[in-house]
C-alpha positions in Angstrom: -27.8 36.6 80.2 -27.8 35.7 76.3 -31.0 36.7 74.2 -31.1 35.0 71.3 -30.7 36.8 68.1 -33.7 36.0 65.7 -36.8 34.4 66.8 -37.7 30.7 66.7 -41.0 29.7 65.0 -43.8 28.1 66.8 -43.3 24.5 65.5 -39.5 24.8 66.2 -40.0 25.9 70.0 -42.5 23.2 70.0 -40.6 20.3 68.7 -37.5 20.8 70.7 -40.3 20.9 73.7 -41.6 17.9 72.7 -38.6 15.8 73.5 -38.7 16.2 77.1 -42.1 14.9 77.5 -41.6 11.0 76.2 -42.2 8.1 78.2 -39.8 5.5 79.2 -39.9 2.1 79.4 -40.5 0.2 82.3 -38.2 -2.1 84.1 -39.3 -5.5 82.4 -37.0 -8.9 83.4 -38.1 -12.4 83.2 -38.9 -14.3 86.5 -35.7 -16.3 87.6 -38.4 -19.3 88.9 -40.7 -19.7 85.8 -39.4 -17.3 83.5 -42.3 -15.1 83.2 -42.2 -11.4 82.1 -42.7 -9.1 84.9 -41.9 -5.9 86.4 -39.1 -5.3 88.3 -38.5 -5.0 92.6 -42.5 -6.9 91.7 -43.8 -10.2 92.9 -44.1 -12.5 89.8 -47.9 -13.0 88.9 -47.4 -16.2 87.4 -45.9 -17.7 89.8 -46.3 -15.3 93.2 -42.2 -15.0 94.1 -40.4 -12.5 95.2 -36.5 -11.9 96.0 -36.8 -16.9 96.1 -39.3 -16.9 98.6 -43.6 -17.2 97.7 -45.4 -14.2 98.6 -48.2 -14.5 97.0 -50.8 -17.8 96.0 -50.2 -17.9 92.4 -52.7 -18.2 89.5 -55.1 -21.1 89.9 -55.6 -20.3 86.3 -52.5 -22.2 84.6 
């Protein structure tokens, strides 16, 4: 097994540690109905479709 040769400082070990760790972005498309954001495989909140069919009632709000 290799050993590495010369030691690596504490902020070195920690910043190549560090990249591991970030988030990623969610799955974000617009609704093919109203055009709304939303997430993805998710009913649309605006409008309460999912895959052309309503699944849910949809904001009273709008």
């Amino acid at each position: 097994m290799a050993v590495p040769t010369r030691k690596h400082s504490k902020s070195r070990r920690d910043k190549n540690r560090s990249a591991h760790w970030k988030l990623s972005l969610p799955g974000i498309t617009a609704c093919p109905k109203c055009g709304a954001v939303k997430l993805s495989h998710r009913a649309c909140k605006a409008c309460g479709t999912y895959n052309g069919r309503e699944v849910v009632e949809a904001n009273a709000s709008k």
